[in-house]
PDB file of N, CA, C, O and CB in Angstrom:
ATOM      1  N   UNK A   1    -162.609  14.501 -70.834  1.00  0.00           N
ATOM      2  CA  UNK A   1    -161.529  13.814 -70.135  1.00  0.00           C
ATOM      3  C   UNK A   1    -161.312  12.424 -70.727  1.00  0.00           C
ATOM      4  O   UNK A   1    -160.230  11.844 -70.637  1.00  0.00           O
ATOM      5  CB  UNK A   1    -161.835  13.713 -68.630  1.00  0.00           C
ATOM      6  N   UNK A   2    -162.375  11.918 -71.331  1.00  0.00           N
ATOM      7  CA  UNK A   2    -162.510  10.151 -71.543  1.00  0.00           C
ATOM      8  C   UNK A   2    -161.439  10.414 -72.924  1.00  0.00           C
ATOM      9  O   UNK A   2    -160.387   9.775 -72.941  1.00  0.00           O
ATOM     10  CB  UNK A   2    -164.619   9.246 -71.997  1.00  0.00           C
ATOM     11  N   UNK A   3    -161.668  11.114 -73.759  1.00  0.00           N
ATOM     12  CA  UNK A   3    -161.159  11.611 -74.979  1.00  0.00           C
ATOM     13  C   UNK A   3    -159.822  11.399 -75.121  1.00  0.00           C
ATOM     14  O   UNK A   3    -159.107  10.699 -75.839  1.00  0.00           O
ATOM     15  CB  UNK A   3    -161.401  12.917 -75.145  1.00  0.00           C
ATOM     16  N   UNK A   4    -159.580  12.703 -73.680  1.00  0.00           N
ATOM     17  CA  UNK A   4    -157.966  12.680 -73.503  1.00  0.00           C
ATOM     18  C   UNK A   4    -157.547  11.506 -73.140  1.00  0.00           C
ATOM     19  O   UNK A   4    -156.760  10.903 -73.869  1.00  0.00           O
ATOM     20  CB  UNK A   4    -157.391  13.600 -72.501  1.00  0.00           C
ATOM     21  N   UNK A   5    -157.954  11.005 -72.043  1.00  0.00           N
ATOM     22  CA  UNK A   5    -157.328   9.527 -71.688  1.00  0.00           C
ATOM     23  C   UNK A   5    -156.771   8.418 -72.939  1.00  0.00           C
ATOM     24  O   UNK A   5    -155.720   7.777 -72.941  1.00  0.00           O
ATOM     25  CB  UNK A   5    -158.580   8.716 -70.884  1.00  0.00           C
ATOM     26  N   UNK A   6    -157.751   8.438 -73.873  1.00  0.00           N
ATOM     27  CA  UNK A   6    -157.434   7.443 -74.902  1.00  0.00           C
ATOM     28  C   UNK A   6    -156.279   7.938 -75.616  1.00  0.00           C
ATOM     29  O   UNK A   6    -155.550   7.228 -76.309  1.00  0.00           O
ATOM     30  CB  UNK A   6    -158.589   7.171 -75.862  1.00  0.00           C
ATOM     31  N   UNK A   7    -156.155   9.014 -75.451  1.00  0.00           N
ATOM     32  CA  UNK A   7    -154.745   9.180 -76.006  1.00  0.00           C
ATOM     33  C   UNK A   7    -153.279   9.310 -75.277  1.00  0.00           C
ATOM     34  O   UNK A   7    -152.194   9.778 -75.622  1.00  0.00           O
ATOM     35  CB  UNK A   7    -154.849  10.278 -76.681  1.00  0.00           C
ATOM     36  N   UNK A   8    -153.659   8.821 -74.385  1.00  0.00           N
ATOM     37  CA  UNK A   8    -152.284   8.497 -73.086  1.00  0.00           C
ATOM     38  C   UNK A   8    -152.171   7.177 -73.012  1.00  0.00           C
ATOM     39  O   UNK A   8    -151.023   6.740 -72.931  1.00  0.00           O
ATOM     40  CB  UNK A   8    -152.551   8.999 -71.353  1.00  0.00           C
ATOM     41  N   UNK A   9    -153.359   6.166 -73.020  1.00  0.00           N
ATOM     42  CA  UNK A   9    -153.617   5.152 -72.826  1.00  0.00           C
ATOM     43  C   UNK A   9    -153.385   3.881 -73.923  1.00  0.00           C
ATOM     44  O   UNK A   9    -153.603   4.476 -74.979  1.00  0.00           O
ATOM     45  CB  UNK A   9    -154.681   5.402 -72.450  1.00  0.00           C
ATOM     46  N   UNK A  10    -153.110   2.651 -74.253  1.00  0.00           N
ATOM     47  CA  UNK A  10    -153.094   2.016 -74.986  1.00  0.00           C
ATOM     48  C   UNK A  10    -153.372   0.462 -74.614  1.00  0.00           C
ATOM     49  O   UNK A  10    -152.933   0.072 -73.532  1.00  0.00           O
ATOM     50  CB  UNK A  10    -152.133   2.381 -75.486  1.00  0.00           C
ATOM     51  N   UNK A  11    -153.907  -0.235 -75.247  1.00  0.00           N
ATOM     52  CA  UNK A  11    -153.488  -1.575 -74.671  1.00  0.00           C
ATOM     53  C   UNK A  11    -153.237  -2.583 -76.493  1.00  0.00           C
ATOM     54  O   UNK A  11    -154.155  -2.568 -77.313  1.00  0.00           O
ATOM     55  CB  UNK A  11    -155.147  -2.321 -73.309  1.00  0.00           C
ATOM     56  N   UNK A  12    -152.060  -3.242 -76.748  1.00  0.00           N
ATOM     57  CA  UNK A  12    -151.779  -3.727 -77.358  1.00  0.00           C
ATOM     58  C   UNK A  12    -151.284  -5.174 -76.873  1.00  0.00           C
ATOM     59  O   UNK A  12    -150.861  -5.269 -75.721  1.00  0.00           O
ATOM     60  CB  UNK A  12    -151.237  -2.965 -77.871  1.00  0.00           C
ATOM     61  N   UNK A  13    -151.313  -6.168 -77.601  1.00  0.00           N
ATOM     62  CA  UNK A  13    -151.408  -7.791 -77.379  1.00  0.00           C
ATOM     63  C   UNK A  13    -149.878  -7.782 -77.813  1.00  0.00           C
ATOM     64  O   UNK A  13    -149.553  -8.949 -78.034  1.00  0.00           O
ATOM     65  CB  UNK A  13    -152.699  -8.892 -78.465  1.00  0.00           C
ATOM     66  N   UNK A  14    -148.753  -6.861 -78.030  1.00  0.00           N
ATOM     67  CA  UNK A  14    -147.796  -7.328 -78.574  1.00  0.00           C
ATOM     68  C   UNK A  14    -146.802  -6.367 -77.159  1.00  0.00           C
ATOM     69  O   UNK A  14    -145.577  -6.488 -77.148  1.00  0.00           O
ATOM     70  CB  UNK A  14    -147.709  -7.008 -80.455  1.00  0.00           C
ATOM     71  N   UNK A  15    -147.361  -5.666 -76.305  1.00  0.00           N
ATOM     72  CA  UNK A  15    -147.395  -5.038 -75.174  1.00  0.00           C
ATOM     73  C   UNK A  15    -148.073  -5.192 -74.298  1.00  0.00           C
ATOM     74  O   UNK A  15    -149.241  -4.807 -74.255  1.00  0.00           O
ATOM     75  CB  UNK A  15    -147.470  -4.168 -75.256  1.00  0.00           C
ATOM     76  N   UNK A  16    -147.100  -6.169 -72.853  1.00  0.00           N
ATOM     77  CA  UNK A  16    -147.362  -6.770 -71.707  1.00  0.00           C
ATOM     78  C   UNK A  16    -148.561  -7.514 -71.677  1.00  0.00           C
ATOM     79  O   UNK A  16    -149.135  -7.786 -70.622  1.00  0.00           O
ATOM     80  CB  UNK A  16    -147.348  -5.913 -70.764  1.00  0.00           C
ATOM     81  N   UNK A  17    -149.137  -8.000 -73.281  1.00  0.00           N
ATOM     82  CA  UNK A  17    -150.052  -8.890 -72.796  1.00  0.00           C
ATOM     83  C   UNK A  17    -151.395  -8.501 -72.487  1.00  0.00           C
ATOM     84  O   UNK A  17    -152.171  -9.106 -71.748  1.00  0.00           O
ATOM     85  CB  UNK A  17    -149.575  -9.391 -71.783  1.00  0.00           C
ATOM     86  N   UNK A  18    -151.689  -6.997 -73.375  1.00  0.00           N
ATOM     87  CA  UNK A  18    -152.329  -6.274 -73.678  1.00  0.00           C
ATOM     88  C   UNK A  18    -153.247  -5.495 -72.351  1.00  0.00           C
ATOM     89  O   UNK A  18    -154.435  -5.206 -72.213  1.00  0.00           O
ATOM     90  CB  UNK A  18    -152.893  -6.941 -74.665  1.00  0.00           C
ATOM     91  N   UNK A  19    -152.056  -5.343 -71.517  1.00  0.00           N
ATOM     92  CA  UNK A  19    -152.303  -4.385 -70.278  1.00  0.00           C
ATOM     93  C   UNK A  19    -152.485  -3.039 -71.059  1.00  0.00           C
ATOM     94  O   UNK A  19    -152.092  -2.717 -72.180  1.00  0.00           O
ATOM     95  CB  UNK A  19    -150.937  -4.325 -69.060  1.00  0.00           C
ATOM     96  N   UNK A  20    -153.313  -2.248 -69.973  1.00  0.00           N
ATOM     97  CA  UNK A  20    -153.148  -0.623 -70.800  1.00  0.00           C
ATOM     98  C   UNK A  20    -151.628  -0.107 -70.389  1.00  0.00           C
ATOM     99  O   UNK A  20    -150.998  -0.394 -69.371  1.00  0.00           O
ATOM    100  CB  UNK A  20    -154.515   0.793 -70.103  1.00  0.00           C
ATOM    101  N   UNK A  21    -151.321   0.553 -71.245  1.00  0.00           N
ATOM    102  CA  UNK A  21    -149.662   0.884 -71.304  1.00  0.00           C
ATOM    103  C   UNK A  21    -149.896   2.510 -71.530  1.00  0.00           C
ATOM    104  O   UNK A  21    -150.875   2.913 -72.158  1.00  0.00           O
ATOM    105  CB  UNK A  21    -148.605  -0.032 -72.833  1.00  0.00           C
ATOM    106  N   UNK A  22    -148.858   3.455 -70.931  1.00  0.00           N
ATOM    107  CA  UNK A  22    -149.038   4.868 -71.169  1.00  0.00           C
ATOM    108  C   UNK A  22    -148.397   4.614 -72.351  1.00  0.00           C
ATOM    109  O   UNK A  22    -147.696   3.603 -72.367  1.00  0.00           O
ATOM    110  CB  UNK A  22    -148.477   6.021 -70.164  1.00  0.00           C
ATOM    111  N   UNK A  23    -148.490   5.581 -73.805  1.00  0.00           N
ATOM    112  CA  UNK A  23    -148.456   5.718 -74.776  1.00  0.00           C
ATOM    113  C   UNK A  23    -146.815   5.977 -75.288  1.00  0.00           C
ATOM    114  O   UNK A  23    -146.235   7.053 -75.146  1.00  0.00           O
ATOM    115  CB  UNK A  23    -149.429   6.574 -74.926  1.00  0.00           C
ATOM    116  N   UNK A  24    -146.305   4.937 -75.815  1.00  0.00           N
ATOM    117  CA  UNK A  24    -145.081   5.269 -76.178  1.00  0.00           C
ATOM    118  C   UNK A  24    -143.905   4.948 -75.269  1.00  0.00           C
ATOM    119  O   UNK A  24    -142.757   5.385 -75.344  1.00  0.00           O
ATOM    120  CB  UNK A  24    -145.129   6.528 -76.420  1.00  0.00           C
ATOM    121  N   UNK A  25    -144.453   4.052 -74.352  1.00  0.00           N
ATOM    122  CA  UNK A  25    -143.955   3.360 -72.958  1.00  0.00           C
ATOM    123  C   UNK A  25    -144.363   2.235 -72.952  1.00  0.00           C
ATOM    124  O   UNK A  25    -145.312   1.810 -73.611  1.00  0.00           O
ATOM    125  CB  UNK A  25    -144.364   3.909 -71.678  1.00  0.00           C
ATOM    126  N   UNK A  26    -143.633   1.594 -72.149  1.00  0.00           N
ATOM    127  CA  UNK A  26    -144.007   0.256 -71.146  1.00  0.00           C
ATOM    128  C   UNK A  26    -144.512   0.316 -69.878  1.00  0.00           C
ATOM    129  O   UNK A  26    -144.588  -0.640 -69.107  1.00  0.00           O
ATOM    130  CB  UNK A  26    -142.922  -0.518 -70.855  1.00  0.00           C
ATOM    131  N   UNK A  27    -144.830   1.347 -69.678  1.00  0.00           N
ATOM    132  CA  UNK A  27    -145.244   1.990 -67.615  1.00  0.00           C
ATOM    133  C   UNK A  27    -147.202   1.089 -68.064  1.00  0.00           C
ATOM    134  O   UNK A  27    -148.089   1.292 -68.893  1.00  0.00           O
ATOM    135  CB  UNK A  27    -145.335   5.304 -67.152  1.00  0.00           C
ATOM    136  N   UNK A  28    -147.049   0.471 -67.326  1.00  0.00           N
ATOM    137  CA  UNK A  28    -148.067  -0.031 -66.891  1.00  0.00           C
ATOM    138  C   UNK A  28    -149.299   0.841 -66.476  1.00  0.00           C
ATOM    139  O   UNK A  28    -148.771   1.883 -66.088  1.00  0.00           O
ATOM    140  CB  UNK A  28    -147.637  -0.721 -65.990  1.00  0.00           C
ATOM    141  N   UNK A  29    -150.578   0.975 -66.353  1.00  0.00           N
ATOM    142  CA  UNK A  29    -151.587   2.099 -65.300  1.00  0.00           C
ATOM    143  C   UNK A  29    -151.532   1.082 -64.548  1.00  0.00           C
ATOM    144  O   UNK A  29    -151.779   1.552 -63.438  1.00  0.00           O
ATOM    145  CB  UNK A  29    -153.306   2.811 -65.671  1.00  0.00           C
ATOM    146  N   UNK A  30    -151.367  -0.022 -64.429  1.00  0.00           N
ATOM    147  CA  UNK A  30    -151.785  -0.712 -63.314  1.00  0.00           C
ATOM    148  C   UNK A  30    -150.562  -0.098 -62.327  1.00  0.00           C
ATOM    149  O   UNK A  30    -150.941   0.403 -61.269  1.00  0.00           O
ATOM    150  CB  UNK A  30    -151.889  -2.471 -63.557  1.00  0.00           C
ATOM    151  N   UNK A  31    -149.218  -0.108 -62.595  1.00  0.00           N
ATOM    152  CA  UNK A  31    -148.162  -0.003 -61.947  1.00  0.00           C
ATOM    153  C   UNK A  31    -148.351   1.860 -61.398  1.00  0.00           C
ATOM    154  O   UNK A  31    -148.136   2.430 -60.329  1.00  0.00           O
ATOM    155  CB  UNK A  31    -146.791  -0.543 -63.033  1.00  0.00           C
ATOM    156  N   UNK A  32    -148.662   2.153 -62.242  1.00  0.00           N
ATOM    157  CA  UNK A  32    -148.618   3.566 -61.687  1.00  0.00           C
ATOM    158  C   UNK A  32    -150.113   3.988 -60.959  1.00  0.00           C
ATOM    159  O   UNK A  32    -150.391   5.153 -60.676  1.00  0.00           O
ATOM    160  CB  UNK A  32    -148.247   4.643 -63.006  1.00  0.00           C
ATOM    161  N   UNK A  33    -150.752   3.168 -60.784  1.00  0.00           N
ATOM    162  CA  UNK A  33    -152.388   3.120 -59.487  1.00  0.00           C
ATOM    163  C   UNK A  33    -151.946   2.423 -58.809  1.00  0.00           C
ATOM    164  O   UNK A  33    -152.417   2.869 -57.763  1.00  0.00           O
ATOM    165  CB  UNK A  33    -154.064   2.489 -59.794  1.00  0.00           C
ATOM    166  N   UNK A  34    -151.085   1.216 -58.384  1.00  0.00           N
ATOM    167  CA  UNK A  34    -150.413   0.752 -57.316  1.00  0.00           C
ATOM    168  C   UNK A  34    -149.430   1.760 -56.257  1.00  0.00           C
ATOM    169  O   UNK A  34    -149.496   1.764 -55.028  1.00  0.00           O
ATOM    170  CB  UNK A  34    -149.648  -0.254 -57.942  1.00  0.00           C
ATOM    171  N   UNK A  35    -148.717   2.414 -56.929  1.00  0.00           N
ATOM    172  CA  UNK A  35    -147.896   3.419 -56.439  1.00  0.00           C
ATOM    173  C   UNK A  35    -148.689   3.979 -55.855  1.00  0.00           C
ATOM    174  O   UNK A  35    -148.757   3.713 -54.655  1.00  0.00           O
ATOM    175  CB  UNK A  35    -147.184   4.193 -57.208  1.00  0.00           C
ATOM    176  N   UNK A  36    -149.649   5.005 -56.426  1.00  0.00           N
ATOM    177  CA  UNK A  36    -150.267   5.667 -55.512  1.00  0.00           C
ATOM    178  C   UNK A  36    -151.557   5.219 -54.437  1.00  0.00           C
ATOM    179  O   UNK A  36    -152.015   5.898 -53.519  1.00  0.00           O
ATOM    180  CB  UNK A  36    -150.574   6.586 -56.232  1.00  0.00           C
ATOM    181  N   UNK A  37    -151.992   3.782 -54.900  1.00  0.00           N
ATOM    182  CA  UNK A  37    -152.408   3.188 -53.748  1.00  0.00           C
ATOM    183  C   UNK A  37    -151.737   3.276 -52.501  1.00  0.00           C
ATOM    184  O   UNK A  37    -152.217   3.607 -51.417  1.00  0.00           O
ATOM    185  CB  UNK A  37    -152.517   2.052 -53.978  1.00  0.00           C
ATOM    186  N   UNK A  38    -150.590   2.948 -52.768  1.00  0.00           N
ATOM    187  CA  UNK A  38    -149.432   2.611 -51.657  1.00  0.00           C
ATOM    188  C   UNK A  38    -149.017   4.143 -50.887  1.00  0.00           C
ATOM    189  O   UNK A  38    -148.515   4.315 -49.776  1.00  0.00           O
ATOM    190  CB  UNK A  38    -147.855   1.841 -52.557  1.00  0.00           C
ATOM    191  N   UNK A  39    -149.487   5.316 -52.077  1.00  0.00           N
ATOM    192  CA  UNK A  39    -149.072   5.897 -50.935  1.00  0.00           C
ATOM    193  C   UNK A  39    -148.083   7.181 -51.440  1.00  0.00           C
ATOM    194  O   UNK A  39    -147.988   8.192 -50.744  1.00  0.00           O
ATOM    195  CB  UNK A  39    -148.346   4.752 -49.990  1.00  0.00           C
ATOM    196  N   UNK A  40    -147.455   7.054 -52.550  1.00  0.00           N
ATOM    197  CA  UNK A  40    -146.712   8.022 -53.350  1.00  0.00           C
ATOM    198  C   UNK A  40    -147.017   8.576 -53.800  1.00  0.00           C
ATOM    199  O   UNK A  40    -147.796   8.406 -54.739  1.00  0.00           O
ATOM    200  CB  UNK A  40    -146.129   7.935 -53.972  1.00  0.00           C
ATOM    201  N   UNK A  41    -146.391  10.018 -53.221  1.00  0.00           N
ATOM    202  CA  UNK A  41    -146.905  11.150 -54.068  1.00  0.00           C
ATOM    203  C   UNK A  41    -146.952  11.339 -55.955  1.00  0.00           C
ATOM    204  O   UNK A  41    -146.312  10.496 -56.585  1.00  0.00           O
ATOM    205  CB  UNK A  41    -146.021  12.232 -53.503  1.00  0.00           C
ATOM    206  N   UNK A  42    -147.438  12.044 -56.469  1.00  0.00           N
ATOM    207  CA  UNK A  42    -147.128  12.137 -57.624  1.00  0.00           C
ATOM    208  C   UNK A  42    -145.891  12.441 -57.998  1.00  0.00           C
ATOM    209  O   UNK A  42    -145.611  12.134 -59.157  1.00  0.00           O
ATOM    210  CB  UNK A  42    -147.805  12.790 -58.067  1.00  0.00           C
ATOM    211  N   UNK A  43    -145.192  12.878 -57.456  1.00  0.00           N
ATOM    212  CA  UNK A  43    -143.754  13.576 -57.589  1.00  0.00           C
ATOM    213  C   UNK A  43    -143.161  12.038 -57.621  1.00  0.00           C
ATOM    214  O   UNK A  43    -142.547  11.756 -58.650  1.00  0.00           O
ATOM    215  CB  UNK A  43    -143.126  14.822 -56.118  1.00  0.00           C
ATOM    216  N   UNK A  44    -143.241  11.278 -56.879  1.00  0.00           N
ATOM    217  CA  UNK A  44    -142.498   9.916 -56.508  1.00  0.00           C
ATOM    218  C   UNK A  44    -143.191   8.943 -57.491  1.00  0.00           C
ATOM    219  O   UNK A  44    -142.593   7.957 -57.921  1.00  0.00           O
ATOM    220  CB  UNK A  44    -142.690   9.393 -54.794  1.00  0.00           C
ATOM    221  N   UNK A  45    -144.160   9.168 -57.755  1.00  0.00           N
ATOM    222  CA  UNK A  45    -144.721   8.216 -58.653  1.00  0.00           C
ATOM    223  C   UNK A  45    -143.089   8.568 -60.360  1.00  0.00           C
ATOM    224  O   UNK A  45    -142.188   7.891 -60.856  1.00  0.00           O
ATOM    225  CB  UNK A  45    -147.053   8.898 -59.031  1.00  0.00           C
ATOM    226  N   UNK A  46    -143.580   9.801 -60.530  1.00  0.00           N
ATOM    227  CA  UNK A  46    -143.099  10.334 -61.879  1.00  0.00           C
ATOM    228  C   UNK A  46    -141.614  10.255 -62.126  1.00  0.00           C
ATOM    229  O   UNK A  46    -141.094   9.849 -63.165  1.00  0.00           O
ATOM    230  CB  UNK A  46    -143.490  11.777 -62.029  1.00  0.00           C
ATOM    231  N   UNK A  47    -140.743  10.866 -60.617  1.00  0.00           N
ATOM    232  CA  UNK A  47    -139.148  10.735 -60.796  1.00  0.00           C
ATOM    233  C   UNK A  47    -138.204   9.538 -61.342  1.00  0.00           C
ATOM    234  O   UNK A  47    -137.132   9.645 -61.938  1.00  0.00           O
ATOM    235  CB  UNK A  47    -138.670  10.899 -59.562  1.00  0.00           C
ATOM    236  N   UNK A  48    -139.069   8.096 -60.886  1.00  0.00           N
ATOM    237  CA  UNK A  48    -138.160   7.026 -62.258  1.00  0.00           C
ATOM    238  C   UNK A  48    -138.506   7.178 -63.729  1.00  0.00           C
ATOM    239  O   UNK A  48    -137.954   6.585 -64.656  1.00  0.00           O
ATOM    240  CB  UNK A  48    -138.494   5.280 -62.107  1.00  0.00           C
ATOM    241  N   UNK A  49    -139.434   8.001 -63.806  1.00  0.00           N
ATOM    242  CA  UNK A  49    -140.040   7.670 -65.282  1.00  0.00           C
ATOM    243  C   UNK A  49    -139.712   8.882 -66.286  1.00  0.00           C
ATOM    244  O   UNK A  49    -140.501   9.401 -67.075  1.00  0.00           O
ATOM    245  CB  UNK A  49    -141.797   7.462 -65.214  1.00  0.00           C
ATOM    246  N   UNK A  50    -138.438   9.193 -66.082  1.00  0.00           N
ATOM    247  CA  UNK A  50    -138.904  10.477 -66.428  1.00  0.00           C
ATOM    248  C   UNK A  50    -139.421  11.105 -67.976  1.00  0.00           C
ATOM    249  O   UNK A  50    -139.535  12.283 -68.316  1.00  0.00           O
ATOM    250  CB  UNK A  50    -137.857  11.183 -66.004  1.00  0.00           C
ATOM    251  N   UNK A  51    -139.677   9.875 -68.743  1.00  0.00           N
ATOM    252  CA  UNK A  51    -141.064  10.460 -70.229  1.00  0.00           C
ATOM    253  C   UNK A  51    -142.472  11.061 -69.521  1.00  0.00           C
ATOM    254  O   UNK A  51    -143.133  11.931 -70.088  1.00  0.00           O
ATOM    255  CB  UNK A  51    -141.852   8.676 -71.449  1.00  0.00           C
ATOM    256  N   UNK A  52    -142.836  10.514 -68.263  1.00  0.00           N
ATOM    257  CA  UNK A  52    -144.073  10.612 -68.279  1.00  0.00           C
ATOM    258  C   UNK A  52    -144.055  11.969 -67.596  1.00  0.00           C
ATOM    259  O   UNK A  52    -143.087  12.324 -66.923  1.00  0.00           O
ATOM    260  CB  UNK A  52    -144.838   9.442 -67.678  1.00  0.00           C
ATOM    261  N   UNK A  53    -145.195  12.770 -67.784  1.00  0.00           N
ATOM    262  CA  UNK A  53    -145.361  13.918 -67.581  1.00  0.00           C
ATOM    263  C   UNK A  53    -146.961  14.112 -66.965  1.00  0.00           C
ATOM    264  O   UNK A  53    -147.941  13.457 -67.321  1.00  0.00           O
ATOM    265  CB  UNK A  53    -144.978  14.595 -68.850  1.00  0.00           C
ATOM    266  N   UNK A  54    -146.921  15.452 -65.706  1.00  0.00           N
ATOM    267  CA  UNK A  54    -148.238  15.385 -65.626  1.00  0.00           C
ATOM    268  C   UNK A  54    -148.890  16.130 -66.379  1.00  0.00           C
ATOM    269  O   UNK A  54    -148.441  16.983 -67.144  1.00  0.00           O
ATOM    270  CB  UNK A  54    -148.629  15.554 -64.576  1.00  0.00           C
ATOM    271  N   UNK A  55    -150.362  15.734 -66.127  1.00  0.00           N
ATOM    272  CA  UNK A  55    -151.540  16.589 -67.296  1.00  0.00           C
ATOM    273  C   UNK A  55    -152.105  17.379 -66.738  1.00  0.00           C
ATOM    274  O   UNK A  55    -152.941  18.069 -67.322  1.00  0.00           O
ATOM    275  CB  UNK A  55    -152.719  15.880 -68.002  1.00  0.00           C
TER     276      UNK A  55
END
């Protein structure tokens, strides 16, 4: 799983300041573990985004 993650995952200093970023995006993990802190389903998490896909 750790494997896969690194390849969804990124964090670059020339991107948000080298937050982890989903790959080939600007979607934040922080922004998308807030969402579902709060409470949104995955379905609601995913419908603005629509590159990101589940795994």
């Amino acid at each position: 799983m750790q494997k896969h993650l690194k390849q969804l995952v990124v964090s670059n200093p020339k991107v948000i300041m080298w937050k982890p970023v989903i790959v080939g995006t600007r979607i934040t993990v922080e922004l998308i573990l807030e969402k579902l802190a709060a409470g949104e389903t995955l379905k609601q998490v995913l419908e603005p985004h629509p590159r990101l896909t589940p795994i």
